[in-house]
Rosetta silent file (secondary structure, phi, psi, omega in degrees, C-alpha in Angstrom):
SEQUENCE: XXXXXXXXXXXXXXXXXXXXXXXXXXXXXXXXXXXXXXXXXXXXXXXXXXXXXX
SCORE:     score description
SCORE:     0.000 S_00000001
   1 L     0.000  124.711  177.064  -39.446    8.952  -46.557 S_00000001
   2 L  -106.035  175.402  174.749  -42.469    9.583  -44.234 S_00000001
   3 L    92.149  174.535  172.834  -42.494   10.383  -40.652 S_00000001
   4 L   -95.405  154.940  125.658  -40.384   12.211  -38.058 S_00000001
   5 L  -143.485  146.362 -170.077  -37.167   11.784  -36.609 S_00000001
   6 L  -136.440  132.950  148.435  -35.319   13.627  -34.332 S_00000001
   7 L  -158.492  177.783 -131.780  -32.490   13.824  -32.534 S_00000001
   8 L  -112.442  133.353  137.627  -31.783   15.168  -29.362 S_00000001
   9 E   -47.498   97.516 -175.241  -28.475   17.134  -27.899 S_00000001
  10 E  -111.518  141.377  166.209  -27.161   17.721  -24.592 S_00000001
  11 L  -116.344  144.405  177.021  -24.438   19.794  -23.637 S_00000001
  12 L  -160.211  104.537 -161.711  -23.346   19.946  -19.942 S_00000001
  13 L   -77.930  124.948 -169.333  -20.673   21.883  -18.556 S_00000001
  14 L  -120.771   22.850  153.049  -19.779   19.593  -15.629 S_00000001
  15 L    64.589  133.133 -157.844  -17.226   22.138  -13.781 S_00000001
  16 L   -68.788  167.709 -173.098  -13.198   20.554  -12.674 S_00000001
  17 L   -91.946  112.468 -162.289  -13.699   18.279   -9.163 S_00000001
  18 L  -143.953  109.453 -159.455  -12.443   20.951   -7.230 S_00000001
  19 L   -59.942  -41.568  176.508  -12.852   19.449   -3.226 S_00000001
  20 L   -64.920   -3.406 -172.573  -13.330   23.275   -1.635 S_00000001
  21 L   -68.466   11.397 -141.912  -16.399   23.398   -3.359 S_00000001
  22 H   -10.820 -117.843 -150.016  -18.111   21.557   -0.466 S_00000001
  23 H   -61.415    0.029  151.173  -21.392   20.750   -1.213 S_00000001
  24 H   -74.313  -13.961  152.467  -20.832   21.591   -4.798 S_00000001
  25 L   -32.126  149.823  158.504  -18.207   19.133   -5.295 S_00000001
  26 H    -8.658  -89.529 -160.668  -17.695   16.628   -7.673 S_00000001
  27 H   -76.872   16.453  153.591  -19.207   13.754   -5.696 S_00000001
  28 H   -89.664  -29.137  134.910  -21.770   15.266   -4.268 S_00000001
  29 H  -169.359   66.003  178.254  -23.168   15.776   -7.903 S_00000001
  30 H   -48.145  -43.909 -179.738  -22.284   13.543   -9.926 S_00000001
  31 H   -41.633  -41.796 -170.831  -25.721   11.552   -9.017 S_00000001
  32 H   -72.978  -46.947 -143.814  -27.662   14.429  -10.413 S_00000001
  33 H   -67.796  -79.590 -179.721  -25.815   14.462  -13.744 S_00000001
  34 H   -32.991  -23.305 -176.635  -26.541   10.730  -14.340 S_00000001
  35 H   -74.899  -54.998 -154.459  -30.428   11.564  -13.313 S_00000001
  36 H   -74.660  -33.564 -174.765  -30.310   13.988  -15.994 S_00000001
  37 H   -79.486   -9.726  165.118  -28.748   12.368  -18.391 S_00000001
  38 H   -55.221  -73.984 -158.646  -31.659    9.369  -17.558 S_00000001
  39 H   -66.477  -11.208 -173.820  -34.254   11.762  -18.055 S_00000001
  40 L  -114.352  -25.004  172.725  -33.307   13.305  -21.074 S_00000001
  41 L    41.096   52.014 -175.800  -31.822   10.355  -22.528 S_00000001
  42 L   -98.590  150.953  154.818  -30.236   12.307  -25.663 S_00000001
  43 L   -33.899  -28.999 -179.688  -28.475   11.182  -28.324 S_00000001
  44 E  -154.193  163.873 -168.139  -25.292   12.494  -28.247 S_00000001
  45 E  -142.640  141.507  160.298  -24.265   14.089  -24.832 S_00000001
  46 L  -135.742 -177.573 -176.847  -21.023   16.389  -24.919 S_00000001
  47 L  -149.884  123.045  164.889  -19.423   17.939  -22.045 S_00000001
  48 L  -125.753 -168.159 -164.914  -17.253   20.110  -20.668 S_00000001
  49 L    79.698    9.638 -177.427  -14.620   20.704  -18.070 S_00000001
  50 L  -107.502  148.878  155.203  -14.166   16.847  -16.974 S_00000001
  51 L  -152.258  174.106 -140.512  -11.243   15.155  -16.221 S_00000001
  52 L   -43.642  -12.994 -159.601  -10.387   11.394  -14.996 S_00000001
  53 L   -96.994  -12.432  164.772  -11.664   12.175  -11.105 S_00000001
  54 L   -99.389    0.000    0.000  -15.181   12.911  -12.352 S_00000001
């Protein structure tokens, strides 16, 4: 077999949706996650900390 392949891992803790958080709430940044996970595009993504409201 010649050549490279690789592939890439993200882990991202993405902290419970927790509304006092003000501008650190949930929906304020979820947008960023989704950037990141654009930009990094990995192969396998895990996460933790989510549940259905994120």
């Amino acid at each position: 077999m010649t050549g490279n392949s690789q592939t890439k891992v993200m882990t991202y803790n993405l902290r419970f949706d927790n509304p006092r958080d003000n501008e650190n709430a949930w929906s304020e940044r979820k947008d960023e996650v989704v950037q990141l996970l654009d930009y990094y595009a990995p192969d396998f993504a895990a996460h933790r900390k989510d549940c259905i409201a994120n």
